[in-house]
N, C-alpha and C positions, 0 to 999 in steps of 0.2 A: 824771380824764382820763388816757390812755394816752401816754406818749409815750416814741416807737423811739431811739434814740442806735444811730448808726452811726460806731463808731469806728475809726480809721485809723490804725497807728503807721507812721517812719518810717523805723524800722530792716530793712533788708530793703529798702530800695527800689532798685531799677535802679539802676548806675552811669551809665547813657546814660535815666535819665527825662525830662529838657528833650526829649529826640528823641521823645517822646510828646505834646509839649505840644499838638499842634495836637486832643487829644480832648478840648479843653477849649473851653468856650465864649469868646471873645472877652475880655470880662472878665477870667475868670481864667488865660486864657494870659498876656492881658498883665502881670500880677502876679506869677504865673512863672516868665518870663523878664526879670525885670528886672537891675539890679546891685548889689540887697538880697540879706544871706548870704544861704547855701542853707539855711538850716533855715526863713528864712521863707519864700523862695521854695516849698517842699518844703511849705510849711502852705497856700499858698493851690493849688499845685498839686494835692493832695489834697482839700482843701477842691470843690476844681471836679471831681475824676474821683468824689467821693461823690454831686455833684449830678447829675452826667451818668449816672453806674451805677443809682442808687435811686433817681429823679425823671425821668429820660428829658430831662432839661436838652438844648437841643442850639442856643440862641442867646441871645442876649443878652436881646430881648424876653421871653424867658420869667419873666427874674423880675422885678420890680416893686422897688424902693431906696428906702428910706424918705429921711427928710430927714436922719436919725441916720447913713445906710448902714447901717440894716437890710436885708437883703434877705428879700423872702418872693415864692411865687409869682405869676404875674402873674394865673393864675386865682382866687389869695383861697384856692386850698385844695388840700393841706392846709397847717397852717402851720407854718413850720421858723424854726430859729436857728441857725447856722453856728461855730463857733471851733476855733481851734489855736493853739497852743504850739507851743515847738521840738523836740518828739518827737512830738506825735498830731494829727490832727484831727479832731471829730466832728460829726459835722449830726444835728439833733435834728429830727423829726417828727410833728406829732398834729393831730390836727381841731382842735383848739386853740391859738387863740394860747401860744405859749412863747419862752422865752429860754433858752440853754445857754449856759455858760460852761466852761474848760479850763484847769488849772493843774499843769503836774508839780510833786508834794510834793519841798519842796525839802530838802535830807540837813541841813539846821539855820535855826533861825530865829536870825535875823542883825540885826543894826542897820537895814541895808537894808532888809530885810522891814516888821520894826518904823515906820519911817518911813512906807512904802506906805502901812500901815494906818494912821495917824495923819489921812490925809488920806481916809478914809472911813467911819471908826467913830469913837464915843465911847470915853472913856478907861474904861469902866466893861467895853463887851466887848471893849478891847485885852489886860485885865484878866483879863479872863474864858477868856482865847487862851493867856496867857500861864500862867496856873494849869492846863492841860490837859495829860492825862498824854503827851498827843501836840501838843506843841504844833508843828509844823511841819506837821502835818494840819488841824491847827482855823486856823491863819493858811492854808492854802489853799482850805478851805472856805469861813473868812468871806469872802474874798477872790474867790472864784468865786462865791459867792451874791448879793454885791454888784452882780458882771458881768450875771448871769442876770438881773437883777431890770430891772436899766435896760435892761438886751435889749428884757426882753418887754414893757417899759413904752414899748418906742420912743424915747426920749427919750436914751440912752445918758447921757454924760456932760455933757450940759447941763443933765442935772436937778442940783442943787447938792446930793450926798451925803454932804458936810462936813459929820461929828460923826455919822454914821451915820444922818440921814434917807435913806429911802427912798419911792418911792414906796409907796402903800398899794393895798390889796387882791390881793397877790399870796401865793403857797405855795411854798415851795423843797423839793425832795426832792435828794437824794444820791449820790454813791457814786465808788468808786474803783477805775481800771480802770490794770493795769500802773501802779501808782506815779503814776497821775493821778487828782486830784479833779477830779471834773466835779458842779457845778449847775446844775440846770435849773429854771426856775421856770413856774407860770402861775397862773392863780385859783383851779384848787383842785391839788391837792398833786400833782404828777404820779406815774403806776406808770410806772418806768422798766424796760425792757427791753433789754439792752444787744449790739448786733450787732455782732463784731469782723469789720474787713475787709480782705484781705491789697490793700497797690499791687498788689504785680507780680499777683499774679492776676486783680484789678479793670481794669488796662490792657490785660491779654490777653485778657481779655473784651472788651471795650470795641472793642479791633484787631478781634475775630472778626466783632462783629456788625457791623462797617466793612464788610467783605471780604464 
């Protein structure tokens, strides 16, 4: 299965981008503008100019919310997975069900980190993280592939992934864009294709085809 990653950093974006927000569907203006920092504000803001630029998004009914708050289209296709971090966003899309997940590789793995992971692997691949000649890459891989899996499983974190069960029959493939691991998963191993895409030019696009 093919699936597009449409990634977003959020360096470079407008000083005055909340005075954008109304190109965003209802939903995620509201998220936005709320009085959550601005990087998360900045992830769901992006998050929404990716679905309104490469989806034609333009109202709320268009997508469909799982009981998880997944969101996927409200026509069933194609199907997408959504996330962001405090630098990037990216929406994932293919005929097939998938999940993305997003994590910038953190500059050391830490106590903190360590912990995270405790509460959804086994001590055997905390193990396996911690022997890795990169380990701050393999703690953000397992750690996004975790995310991706219970995406695409729907189920996000009510499935119980303590000691690293996961749901079964899914495929993870990889990769890392500007200092971000992103996994995506579906049933069979996704060919990732990865589209970088500038805000400010995504918004002035967005303005033209307004006008």
């Amino acid at each position: 299965m093919r699936a597009d990653l449409y990634v977003m950093p959020f360096d470079g974006a407008p000083s005055d981008w909340e005075r954008s927000a109304d190109l965003l569907i209802p939903r995620y203006r509201e998220k936005a503008t709320t009085k959550a920092p601005e990087r998360s504000r900045l992830g769901e803001f992006a998050a929404g100019l990716l679905l309104s630029d490469i989806l034609g998004i333009s109202q709320d009914a268009d997508l469909a919310i799982g009981d998880e708050g997944k969101p996927e289209l409200a026509s069933g296709s194609p199907h997408i997975s959504i996330s962001h971090d405090d630098g990037m966003a990216v929406l994932a899309v293919s005929d097939a069900v998938i999940g993305v997940d997003i994590e910038e590789i953190p500059e050391a793995y830490t106590k903190l980190t360590r912990d995270a992971l405790r509460g959804v692997l086994s001590a055997d691949a905390i193990a396996a993280i911690e022997a890795s000649s990169n380990v701050p890459l393999a703690f953000a891989f397992a750690w996004t592939r975790v995310e991706s899996v219970i995406k695409a499983d729907g189920r996000g974190f009510s499935f119980n992934v303590r000691g690293g069960h996961l749901p079964e029959g899914w495929k993870c493939a990889q990769c890392v864009v500007e200092g971000h691991a992103i996994s995506c998963a579906g049933h069979e191993e996704p060919e990732l294709t990865v589209h970088a895409q500038d805000m400010a030019e995504t918004i002035s696009r967005l303005m033209s085809q307004r006008n």
